[in-house]
N, CA, C and O atoms as a GROMACS GRO file, in nm:
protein
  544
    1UNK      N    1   0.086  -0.118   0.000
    1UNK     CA    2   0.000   0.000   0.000
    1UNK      C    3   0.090   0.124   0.000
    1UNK      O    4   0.170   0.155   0.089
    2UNK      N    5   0.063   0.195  -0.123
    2UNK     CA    6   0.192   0.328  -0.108
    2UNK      C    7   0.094   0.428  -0.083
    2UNK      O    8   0.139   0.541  -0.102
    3UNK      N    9  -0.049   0.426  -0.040
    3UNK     CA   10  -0.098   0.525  -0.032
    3UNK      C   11  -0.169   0.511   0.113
    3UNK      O   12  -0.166   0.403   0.171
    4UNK      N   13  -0.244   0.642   0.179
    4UNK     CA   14  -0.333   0.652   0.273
    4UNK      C   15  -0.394   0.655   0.240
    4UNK      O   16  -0.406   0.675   0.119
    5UNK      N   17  -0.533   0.626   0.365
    5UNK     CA   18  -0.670   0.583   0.309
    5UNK      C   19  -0.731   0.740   0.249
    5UNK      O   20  -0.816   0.746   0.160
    6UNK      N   21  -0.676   0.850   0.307
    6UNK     CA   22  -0.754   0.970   0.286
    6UNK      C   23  -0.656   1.060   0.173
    6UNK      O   24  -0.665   1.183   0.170
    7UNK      N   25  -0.552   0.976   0.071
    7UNK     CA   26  -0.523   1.032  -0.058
    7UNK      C   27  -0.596   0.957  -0.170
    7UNK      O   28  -0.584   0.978  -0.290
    8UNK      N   29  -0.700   0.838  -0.092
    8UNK     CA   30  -0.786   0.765  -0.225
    8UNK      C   31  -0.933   0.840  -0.228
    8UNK      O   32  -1.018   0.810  -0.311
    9UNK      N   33  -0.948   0.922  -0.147
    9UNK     CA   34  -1.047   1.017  -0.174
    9UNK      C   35  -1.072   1.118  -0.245
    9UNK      O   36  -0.994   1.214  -0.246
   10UNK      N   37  -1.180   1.115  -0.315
   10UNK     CA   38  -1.168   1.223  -0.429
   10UNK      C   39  -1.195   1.360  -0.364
   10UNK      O   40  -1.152   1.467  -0.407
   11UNK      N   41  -1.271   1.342  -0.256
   11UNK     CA   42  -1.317   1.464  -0.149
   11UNK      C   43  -1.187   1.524  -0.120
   11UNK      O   44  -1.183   1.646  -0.133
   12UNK      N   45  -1.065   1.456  -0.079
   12UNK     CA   46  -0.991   1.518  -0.059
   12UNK      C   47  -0.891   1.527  -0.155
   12UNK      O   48  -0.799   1.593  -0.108
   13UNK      N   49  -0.870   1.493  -0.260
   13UNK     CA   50  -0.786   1.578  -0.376
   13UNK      C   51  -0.880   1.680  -0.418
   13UNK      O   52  -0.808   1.770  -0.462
   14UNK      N   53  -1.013   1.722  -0.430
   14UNK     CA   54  -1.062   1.801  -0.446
   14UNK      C   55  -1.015   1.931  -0.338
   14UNK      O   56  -0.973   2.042  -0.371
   15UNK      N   57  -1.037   1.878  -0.206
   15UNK     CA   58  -1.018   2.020  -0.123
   15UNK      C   59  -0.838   2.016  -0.123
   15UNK      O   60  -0.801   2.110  -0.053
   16UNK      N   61  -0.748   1.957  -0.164
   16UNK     CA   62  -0.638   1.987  -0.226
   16UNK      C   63  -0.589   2.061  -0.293
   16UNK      O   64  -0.476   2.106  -0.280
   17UNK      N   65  -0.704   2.099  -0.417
   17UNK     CA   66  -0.676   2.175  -0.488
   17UNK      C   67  -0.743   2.329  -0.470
   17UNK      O   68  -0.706   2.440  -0.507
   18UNK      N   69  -0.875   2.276  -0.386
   18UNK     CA   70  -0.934   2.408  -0.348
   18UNK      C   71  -0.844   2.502  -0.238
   18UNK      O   72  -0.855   2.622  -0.217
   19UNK      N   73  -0.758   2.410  -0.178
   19UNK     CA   74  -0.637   2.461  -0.068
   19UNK      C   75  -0.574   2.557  -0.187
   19UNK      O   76  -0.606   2.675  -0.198
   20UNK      N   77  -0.484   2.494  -0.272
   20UNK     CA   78  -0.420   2.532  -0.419
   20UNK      C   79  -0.522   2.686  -0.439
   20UNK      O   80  -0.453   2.780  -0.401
   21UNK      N   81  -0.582   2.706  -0.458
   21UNK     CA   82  -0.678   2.770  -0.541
   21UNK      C   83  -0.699   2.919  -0.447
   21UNK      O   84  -0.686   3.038  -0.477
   22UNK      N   85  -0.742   2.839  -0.306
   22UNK     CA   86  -0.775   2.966  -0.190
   22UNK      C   87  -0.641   3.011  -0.132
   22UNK      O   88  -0.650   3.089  -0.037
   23UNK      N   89  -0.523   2.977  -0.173
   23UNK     CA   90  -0.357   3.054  -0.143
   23UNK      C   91  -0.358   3.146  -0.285
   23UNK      O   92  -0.289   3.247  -0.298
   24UNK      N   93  -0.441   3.099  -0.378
   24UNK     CA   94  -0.415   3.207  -0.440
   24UNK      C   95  -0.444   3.335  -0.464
   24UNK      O   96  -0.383   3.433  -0.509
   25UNK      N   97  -0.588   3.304  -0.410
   25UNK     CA   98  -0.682   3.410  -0.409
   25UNK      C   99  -0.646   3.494  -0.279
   25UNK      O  100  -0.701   3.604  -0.271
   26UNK      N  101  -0.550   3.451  -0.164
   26UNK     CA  102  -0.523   3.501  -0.047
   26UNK      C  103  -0.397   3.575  -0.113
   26UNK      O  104  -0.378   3.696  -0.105
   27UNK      N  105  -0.354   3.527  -0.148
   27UNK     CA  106  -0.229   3.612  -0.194
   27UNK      C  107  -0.221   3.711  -0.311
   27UNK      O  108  -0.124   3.774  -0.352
   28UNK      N  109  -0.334   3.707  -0.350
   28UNK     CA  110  -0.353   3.838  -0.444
   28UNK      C  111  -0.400   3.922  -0.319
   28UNK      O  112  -0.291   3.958  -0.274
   29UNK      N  113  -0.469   3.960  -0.258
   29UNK     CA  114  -0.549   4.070  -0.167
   29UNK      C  115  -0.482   4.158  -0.151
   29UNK      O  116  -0.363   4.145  -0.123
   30UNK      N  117  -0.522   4.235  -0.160
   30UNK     CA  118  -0.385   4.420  -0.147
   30UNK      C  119  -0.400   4.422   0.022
   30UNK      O  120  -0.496   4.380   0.085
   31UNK      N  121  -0.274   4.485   0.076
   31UNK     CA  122  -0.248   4.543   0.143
   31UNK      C  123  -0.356   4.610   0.288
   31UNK      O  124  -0.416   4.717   0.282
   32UNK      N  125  -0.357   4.535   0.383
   32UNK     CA  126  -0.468   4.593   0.456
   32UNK      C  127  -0.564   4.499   0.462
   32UNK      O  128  -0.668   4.536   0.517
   33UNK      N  129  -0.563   4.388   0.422
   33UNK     CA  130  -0.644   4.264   0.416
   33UNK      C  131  -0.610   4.158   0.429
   33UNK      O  132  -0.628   4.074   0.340
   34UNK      N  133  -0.554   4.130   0.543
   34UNK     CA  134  -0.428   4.022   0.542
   34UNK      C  135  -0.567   3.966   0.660
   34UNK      O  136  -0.578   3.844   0.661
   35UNK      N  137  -0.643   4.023   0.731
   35UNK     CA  138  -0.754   3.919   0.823
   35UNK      C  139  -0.831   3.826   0.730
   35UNK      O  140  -0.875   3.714   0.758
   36UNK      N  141  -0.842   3.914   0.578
   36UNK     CA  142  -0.910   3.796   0.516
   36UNK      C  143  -0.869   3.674   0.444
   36UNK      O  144  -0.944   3.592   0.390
   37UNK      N  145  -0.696   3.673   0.452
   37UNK     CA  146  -0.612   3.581   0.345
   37UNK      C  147  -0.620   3.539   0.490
   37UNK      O  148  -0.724   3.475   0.495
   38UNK      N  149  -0.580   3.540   0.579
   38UNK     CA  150  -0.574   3.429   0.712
   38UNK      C  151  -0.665   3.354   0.752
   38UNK      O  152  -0.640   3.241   0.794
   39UNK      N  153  -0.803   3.412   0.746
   39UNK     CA  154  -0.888   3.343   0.762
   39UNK      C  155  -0.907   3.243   0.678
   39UNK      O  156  -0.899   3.126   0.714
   40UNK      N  157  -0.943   3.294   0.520
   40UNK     CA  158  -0.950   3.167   0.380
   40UNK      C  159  -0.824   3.059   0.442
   40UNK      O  160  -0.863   2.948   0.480
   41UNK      N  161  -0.684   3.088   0.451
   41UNK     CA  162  -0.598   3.006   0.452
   41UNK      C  163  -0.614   2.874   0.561
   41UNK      O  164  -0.573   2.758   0.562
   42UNK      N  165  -0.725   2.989   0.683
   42UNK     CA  166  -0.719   2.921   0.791
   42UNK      C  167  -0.794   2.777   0.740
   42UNK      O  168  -0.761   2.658   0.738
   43UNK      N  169  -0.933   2.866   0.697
   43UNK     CA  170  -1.072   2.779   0.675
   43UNK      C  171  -1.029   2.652   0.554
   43UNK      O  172  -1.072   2.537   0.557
   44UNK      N  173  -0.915   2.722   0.433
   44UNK     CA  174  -0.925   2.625   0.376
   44UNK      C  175  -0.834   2.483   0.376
   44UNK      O  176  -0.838   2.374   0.318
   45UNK      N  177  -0.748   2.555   0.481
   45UNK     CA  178  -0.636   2.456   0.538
   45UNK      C  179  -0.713   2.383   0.611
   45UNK      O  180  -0.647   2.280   0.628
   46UNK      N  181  -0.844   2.366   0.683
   46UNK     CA  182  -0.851   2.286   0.808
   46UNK      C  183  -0.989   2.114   0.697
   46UNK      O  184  -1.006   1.993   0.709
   47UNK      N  185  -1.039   2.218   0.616
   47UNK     CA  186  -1.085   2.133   0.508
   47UNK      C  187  -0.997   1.977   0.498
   47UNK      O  188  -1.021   1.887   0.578
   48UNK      N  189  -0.910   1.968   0.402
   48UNK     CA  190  -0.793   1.846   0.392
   48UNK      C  191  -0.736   1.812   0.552
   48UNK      O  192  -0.773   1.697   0.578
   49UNK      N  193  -0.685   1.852   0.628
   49UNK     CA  194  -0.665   1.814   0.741
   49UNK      C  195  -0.752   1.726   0.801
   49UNK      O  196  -0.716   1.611   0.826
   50UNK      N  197  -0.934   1.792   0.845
   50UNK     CA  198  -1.038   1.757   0.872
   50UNK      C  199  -1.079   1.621   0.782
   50UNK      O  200  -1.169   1.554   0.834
   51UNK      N  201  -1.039   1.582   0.687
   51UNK     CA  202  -1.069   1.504   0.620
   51UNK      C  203  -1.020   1.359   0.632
   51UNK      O  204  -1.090   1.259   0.643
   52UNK      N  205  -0.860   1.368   0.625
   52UNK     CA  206  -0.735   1.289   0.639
   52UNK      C  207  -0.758   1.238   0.802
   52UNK      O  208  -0.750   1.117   0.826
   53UNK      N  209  -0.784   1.329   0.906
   53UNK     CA  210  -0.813   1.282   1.052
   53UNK      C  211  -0.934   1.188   1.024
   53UNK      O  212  -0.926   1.066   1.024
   54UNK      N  213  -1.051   1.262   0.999
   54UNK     CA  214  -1.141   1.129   0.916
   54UNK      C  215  -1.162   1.014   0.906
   54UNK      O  216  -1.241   0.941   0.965
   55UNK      N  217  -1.057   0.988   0.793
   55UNK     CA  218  -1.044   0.889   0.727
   55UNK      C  219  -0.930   0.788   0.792
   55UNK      O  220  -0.907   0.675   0.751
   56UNK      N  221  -0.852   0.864   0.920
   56UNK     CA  222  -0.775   0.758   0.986
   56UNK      C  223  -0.879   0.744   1.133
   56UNK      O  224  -0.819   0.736   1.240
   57UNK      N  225  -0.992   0.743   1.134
   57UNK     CA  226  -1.014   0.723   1.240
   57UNK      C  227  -1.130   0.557   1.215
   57UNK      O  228  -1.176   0.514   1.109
   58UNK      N  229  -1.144   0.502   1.350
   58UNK     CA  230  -1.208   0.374   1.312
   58UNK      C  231  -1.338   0.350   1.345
   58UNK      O  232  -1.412   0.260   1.304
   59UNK      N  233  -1.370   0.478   1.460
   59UNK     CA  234  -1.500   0.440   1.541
   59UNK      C  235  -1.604   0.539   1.395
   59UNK      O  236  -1.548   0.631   1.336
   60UNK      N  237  -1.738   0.502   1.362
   60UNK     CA  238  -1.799   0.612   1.246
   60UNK      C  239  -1.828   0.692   1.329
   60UNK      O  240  -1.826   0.799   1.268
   61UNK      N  241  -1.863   0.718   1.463
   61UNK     CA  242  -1.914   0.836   1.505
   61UNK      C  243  -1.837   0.978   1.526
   61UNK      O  244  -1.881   1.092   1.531
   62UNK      N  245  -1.689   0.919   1.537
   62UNK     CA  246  -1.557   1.023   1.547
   62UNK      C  247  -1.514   1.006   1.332
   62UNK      O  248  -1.426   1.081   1.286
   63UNK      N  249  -1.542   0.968   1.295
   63UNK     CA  250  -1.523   0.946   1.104
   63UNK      C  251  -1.628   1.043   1.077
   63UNK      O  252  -1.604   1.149   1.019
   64UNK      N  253  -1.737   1.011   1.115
   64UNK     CA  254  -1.897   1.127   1.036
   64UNK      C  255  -1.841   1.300   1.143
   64UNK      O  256  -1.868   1.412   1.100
   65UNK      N  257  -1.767   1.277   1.272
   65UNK     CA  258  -1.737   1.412   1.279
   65UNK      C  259  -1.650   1.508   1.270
   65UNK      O  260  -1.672   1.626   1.297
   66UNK      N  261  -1.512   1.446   1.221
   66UNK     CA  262  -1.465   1.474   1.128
   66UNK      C  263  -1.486   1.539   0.999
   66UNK      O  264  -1.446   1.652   0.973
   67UNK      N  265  -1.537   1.478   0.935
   67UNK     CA  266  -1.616   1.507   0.790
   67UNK      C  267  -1.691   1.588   0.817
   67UNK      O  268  -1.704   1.679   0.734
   68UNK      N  269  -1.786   1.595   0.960
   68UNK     CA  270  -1.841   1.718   0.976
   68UNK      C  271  -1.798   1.877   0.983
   68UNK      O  272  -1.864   1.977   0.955
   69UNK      N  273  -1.643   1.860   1.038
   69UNK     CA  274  -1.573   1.955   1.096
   69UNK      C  275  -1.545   2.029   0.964
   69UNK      O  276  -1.573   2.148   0.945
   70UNK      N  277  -1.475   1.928   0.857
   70UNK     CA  278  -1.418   1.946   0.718
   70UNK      C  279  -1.555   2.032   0.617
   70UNK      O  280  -1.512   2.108   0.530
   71UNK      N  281  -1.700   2.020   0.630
   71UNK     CA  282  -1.779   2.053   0.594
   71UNK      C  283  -1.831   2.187   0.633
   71UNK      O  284  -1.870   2.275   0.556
   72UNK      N  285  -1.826   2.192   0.761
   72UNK     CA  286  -1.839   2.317   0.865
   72UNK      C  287  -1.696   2.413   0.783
   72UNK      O  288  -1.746   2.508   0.723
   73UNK      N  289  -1.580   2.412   0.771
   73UNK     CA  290  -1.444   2.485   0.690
   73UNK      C  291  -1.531   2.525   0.551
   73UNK      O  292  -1.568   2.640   0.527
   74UNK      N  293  -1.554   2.423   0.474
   74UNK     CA  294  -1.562   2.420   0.343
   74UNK      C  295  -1.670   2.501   0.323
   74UNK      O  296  -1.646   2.561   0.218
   75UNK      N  297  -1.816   2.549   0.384
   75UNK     CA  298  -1.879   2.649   0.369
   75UNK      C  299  -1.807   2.753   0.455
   75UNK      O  300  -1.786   2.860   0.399
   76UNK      N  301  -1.783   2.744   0.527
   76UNK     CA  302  -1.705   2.880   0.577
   76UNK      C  303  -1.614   2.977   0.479
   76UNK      O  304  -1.616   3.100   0.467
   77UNK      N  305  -1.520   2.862   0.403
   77UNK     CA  306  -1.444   2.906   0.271
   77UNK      C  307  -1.537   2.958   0.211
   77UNK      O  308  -1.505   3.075   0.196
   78UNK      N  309  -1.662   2.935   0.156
   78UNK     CA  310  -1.780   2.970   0.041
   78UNK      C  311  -1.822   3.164   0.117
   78UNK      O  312  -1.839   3.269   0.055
   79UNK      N  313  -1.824   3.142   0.233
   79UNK     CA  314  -1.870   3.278   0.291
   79UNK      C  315  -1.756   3.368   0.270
   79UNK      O  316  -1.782   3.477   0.219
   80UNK      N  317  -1.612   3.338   0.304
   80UNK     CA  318  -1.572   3.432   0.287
   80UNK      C  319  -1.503   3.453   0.142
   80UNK      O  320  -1.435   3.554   0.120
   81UNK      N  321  -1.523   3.354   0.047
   81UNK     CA  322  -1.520   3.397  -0.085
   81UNK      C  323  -1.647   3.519  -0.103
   81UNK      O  324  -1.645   3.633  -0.150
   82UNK      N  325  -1.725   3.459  -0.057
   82UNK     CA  326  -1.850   3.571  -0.057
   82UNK      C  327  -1.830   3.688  -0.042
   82UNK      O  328  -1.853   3.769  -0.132
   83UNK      N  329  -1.770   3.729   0.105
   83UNK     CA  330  -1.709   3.877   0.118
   83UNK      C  331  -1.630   3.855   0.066
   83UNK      O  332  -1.711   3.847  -0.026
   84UNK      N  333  -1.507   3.824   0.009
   84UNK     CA  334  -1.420   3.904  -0.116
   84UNK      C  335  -1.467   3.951  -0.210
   84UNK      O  336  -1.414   4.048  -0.262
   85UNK      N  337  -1.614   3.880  -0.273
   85UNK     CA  338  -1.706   3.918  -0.404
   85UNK      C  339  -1.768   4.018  -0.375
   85UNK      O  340  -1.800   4.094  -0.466
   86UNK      N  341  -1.803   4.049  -0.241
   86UNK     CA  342  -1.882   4.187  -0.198
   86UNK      C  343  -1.789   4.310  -0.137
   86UNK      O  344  -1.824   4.414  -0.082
   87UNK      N  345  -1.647   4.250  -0.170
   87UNK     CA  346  -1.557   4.390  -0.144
   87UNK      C  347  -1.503   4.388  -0.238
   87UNK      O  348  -1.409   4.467  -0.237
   88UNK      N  349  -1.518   4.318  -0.353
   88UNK     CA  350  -1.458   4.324  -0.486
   88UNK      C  351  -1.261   4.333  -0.493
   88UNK      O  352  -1.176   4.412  -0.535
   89UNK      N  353  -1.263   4.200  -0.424
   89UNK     CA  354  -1.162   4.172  -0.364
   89UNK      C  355  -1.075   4.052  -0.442
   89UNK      O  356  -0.954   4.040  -0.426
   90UNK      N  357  -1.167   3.953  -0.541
   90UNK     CA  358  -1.126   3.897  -0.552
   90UNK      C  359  -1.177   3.864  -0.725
   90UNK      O  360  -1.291   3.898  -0.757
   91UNK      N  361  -1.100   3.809  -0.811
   91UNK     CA  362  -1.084   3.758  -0.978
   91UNK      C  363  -1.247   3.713  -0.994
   91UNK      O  364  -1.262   3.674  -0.879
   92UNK      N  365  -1.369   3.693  -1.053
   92UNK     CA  366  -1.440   3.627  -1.045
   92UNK      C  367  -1.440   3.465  -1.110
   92UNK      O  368  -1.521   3.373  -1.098
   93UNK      N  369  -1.307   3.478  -1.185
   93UNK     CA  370  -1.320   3.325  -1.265
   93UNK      C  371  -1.247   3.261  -1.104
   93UNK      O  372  -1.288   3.154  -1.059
   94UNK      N  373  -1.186   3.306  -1.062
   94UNK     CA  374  -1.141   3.213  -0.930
   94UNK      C  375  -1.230   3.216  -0.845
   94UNK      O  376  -1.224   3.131  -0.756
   95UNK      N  377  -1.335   3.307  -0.845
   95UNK     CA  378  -1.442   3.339  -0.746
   95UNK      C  379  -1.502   3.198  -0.780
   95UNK      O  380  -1.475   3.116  -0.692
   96UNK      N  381  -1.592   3.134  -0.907
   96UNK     CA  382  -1.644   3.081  -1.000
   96UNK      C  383  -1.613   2.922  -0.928
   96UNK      O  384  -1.664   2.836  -0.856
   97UNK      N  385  -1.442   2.971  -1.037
   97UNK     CA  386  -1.413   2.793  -0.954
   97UNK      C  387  -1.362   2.741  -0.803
   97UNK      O  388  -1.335   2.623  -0.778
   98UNK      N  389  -1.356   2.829  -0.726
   98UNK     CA  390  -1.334   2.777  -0.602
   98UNK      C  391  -1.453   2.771  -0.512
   98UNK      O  392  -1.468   2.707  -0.408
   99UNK      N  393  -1.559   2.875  -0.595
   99UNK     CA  394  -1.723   2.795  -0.536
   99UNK      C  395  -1.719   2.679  -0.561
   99UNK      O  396  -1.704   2.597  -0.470
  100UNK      N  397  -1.732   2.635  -0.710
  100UNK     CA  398  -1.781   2.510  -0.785
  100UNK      C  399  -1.688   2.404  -0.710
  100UNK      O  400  -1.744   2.301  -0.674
  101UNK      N  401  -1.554   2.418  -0.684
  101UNK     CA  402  -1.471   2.312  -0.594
  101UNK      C  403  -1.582   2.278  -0.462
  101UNK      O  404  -1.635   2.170  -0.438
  102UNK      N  405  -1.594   2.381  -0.402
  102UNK     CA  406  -1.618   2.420  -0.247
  102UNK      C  407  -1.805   2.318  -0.234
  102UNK      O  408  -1.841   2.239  -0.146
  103UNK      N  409  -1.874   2.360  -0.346
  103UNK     CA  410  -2.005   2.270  -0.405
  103UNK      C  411  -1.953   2.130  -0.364
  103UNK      O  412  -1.963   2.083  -0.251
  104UNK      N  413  -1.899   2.074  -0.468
  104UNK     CA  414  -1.846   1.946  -0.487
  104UNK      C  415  -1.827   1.929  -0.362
  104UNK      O  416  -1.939   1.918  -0.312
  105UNK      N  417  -1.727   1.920  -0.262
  105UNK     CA  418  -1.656   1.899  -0.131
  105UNK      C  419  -1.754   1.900  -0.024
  105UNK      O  420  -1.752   1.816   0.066
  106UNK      N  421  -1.842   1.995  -0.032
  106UNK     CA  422  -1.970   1.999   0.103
  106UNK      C  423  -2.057   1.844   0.017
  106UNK      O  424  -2.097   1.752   0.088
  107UNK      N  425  -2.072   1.840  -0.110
  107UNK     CA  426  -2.150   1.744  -0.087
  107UNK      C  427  -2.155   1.607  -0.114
  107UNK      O  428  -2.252   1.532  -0.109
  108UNK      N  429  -1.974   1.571  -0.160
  108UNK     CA  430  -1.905   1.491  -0.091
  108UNK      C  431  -1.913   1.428   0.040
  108UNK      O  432  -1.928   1.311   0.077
  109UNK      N  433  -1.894   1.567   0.113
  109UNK     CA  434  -1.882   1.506   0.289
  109UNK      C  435  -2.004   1.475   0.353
  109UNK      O  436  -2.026   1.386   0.435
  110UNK      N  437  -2.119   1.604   0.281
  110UNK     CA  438  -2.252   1.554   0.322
  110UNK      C  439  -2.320   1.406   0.297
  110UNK      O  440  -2.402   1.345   0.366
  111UNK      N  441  -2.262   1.375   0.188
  111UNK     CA  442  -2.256   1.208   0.175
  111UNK      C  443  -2.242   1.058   0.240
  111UNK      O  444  -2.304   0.954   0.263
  112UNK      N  445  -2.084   1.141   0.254
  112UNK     CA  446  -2.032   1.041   0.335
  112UNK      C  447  -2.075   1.059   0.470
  112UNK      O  448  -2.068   0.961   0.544
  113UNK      N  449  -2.116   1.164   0.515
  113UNK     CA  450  -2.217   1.151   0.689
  113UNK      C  451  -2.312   1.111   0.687
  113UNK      O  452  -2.345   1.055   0.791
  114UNK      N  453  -2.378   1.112   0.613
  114UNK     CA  454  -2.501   1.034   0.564
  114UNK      C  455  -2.505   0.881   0.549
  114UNK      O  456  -2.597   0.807   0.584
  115UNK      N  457  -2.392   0.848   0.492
  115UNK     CA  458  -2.354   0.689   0.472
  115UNK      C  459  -2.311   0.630   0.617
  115UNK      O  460  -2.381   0.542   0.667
  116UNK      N  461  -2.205   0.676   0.679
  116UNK     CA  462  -2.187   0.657   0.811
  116UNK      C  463  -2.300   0.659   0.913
  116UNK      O  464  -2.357   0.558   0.955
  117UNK      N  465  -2.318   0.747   0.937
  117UNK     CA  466  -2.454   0.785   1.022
  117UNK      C  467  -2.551   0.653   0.989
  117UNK      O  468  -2.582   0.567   1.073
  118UNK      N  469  -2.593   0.654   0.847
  118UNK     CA  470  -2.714   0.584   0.857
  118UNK      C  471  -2.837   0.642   0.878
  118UNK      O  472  -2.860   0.749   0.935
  119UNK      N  473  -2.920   0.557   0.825
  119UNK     CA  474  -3.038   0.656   0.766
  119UNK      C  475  -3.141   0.695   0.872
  119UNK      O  476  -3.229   0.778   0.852
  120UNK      N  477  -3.126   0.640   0.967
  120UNK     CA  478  -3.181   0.618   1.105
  120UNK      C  479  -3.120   0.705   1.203
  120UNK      O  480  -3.142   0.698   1.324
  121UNK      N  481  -3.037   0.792   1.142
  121UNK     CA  482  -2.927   0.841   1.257
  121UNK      C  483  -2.999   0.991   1.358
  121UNK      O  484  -2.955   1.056   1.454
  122UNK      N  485  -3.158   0.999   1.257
  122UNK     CA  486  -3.161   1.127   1.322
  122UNK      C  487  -3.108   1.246   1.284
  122UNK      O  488  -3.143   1.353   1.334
  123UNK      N  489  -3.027   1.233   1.199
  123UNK     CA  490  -2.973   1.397   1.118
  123UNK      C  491  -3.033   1.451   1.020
  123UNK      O  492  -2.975   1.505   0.926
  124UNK      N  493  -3.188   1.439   1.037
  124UNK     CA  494  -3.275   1.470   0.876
  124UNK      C  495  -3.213   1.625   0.817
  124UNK      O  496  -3.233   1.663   0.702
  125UNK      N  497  -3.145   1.693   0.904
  125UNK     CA  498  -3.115   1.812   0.833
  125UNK      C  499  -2.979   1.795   0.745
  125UNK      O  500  -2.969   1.862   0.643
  126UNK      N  501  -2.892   1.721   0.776
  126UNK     CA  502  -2.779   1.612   0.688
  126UNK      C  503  -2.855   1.585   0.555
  126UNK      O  504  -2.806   1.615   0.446
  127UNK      N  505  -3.007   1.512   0.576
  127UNK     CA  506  -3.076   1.448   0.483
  127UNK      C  507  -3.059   1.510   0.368
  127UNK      O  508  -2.980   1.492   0.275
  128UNK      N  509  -3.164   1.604   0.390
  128UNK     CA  510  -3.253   1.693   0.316
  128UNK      C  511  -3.093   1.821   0.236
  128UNK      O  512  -3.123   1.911   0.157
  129UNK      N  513  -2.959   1.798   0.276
  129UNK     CA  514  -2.870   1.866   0.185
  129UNK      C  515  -2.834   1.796   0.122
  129UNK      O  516  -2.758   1.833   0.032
  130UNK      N  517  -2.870   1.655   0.134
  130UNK     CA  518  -2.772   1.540   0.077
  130UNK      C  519  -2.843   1.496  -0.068
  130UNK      O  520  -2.808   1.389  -0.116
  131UNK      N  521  -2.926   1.565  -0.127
  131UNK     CA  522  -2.981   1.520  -0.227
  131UNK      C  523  -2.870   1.532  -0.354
  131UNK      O  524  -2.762   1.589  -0.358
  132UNK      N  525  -2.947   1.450  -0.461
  132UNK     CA  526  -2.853   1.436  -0.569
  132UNK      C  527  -2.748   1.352  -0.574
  132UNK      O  528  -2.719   1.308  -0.463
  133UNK      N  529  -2.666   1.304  -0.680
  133UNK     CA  530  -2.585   1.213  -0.672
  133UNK      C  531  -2.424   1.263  -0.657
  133UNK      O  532  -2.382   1.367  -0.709
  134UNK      N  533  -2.368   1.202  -0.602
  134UNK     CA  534  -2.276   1.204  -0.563
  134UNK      C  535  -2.133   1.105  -0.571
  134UNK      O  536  -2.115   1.002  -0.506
  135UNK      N  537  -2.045   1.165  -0.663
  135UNK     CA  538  -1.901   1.009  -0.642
  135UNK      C  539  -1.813   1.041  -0.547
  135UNK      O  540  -1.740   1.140  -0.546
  136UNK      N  541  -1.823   0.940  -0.449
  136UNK     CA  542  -1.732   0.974  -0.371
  136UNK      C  543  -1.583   0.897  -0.377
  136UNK      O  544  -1.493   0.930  -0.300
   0.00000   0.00000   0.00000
């Protein structure tokens, strides 16, 4: 095995690249906006981290919260792409695709909590985001 269980995830080469993507958009920001490249860096660094802990863990109830944590980042990233778009802060084709990454990744993870959990688990509000298909 030359790999870990959480580099065979597509969830997480996705927020890999959305990591890739949100250093870039942090590092364009002029001068005087360095709370908002720290924060993205923060939010989008804890995404892949949150994921990889995850995926090494064995019990599902510490695995689904994990993935929760990683999900909780990954809209957080979406908000404050948001305020960069409403301080006109940031490229919109990177605006564009690091939503469309950030899409993919919430509902990825919303997936996989859903699968873990089980359908019985009581998280109908998990449910009801989890629509549509999904490769995980």
């Amino acid at each position: 095995m030359d790999q870990f269980e959480h580099e065979r995830l597509d969830v997480y080469r996705t927020s890999i690249e959305f990591l890739a993507l949100s250093d870039q958009m942090a590092s364009a920001l002029p001068r005087g906006r360095a709370y908002l490249a720290d924060q993205l860096r923060r939010a989008a660094s804890s995404i892949p981290l949150n994921i990889a802990e995850g995926a090494g863990e064995f019990a599902a109830a510490d695995k689904a919260r994990f993935y929760r944590f990683a999900r909780r980042s990954a809209t957080e990233s979406a908000a404050i792409i948001d305020a960069l778009a409403a301080l006109e802060l940031t490229d919109e084709s990177l605006r564009t695709r690091g939503r469309g990454l950030l899409l993919r990744i919430v509902a990825m993870l919303t997936a996989m909590v859903l699968k873990i959990s089980g359908s019985g688990s009581g998280s109908g509000h998990l449910r009801a985001l989890g629509s549509g298909s999904v490769h995980l």
